[in-house]
OpenMM code with the backbone's topology and positions (N, CA, C; nanometers):
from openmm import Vec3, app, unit

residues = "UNK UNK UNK UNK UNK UNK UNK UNK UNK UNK UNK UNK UNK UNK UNK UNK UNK UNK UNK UNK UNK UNK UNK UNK UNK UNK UNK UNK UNK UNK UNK UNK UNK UNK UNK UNK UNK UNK UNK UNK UNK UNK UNK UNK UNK UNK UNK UNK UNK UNK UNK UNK".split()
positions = [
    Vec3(8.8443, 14.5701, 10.9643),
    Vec3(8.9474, 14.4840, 11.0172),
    Vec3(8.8839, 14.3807, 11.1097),
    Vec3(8.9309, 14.2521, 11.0459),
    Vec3(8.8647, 14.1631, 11.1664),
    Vec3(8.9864, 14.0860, 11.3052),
    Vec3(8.9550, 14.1118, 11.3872),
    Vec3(8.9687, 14.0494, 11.5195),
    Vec3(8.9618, 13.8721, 11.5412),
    Vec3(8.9197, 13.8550, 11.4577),
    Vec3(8.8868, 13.6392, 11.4716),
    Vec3(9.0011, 13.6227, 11.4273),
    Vec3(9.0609, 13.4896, 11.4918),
    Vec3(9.1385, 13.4303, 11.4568),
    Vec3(9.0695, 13.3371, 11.3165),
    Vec3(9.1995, 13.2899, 11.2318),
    Vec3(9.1138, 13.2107, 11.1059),
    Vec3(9.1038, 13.0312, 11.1762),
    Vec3(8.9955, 12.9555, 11.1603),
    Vec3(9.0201, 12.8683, 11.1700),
    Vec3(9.0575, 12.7543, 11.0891),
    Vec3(9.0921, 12.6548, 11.1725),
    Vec3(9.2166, 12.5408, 11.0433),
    Vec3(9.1043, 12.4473, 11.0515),
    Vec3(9.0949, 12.3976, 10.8702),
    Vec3(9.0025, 12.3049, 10.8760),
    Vec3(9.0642, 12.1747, 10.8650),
    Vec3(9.1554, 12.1507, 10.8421),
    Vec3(9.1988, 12.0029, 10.9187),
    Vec3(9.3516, 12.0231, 10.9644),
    Vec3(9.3157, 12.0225, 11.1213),
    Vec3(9.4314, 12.0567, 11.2035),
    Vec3(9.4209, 11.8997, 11.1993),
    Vec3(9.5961, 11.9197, 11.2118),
    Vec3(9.6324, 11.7135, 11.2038),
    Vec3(9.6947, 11.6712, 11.3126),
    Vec3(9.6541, 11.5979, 11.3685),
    Vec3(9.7019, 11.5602, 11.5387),
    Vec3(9.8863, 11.5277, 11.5814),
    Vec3(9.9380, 11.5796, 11.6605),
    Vec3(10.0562, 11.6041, 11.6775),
    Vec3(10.0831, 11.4283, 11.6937),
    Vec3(10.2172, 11.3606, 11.6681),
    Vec3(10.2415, 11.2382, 11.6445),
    Vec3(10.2548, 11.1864, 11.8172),
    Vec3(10.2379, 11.0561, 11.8182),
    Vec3(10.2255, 10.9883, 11.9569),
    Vec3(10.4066, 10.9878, 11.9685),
    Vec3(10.3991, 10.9555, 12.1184),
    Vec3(10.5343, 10.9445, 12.1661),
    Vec3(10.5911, 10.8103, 12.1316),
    Vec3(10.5166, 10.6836, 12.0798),
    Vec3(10.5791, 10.5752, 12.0511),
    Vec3(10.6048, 10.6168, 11.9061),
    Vec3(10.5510, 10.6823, 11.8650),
    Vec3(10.5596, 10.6839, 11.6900),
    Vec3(10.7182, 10.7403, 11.6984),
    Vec3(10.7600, 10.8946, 11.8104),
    Vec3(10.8324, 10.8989, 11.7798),
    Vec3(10.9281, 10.8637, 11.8475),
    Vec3(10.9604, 10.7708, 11.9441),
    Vec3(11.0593, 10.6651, 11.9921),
    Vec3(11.0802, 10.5883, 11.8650),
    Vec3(10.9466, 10.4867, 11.7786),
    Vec3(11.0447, 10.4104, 11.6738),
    Vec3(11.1150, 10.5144, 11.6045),
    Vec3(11.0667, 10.6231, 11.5247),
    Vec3(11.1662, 10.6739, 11.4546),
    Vec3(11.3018, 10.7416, 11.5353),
    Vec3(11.3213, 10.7910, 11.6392),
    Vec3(11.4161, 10.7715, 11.6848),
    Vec3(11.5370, 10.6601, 11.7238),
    Vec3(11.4929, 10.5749, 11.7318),
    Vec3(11.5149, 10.3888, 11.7453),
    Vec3(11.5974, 10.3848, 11.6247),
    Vec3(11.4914, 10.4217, 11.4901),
    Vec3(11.5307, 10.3425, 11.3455),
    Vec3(11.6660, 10.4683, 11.3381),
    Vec3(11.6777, 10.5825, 11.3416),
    Vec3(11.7181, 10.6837, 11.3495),
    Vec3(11.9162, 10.6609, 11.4090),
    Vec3(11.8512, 10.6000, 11.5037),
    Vec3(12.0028, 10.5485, 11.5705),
    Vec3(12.0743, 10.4633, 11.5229),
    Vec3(11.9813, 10.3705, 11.5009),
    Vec3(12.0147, 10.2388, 11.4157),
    Vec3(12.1279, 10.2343, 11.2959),
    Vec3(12.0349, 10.3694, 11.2114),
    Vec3(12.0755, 10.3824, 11.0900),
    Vec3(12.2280, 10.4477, 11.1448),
    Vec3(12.2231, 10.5348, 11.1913),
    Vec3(12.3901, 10.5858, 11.2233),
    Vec3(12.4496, 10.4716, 11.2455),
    Vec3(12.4155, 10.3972, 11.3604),
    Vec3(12.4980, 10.3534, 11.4139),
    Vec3(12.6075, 10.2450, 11.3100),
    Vec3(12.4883, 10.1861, 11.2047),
    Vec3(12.5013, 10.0814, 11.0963),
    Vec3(12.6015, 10.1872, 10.9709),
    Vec3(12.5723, 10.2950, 10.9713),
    Vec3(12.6616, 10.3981, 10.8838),
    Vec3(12.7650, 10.3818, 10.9306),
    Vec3(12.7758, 10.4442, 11.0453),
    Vec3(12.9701, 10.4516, 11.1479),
    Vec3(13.0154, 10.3157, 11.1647),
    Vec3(12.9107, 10.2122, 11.1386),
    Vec3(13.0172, 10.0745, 11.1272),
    Vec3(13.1099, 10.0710, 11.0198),
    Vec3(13.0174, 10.0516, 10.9186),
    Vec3(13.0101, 10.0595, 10.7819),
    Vec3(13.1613, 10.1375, 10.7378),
    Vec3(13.1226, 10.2507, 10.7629),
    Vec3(13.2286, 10.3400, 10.7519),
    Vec3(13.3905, 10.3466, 10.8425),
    Vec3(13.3502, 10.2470, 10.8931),
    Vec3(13.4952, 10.2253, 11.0084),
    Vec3(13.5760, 10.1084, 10.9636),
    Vec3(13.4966, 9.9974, 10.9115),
    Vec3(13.4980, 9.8720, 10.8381),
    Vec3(13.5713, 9.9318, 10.6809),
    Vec3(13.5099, 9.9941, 10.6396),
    Vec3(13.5743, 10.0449, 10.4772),
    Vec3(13.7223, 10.1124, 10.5045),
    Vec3(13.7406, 10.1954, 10.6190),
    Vec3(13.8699, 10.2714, 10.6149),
    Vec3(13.9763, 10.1543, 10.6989),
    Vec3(13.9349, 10.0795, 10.7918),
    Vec3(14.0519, 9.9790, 10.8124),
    Vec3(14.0460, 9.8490, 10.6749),
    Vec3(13.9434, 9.8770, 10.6007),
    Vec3(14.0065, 9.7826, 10.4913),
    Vec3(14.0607, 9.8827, 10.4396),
    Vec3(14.1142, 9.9595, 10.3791),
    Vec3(14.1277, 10.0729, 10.3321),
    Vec3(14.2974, 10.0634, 10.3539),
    Vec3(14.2781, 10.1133, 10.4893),
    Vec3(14.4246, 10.0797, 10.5648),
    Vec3(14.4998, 9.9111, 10.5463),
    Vec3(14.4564, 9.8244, 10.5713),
    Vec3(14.5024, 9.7219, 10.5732),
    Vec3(14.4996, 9.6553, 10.4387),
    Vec3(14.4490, 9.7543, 10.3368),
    Vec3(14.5204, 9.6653, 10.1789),
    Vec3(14.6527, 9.8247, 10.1596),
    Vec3(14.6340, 9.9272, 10.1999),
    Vec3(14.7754, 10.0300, 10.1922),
    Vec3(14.8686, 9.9767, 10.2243),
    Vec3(14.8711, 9.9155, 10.3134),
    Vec3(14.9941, 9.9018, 10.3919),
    Vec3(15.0879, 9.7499, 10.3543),
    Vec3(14.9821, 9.6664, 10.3094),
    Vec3(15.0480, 9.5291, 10.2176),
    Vec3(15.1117, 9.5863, 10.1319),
    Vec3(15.0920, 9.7245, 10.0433),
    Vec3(15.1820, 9.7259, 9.8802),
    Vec3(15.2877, 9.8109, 9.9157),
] * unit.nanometer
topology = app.Topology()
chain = topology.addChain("A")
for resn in residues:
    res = topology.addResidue(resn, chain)
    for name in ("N", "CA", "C"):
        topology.addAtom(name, app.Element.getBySymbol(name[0]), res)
């Protein structure tokens, strides 16, 4: 039985904090541009129902 830990031959460096601010950034973005999107479609939605 061995006692050594195994070692990693390519340990890959944990991501920088700006890397993950943009993707958090783009991340928000994208919701935020979804819940427009999606708020925009249901009052058109509403406002051609309610003409017929």
């Amino acid at each position: 039985m061995s006692t050594t830990q195994p070692v990693r031959a390519a340990a890959t460096p944990s991501p920088r904090v700006r890397d993950q601010a943009r993707e958090a950034a783009a991340l928000i973005a994208f919701s935020a541009a979804t819940a427009c999107g999606l708020a925009l479609a249901l009052l058109l939605l509403t406002r051609l129902g309610s003409q017929g």
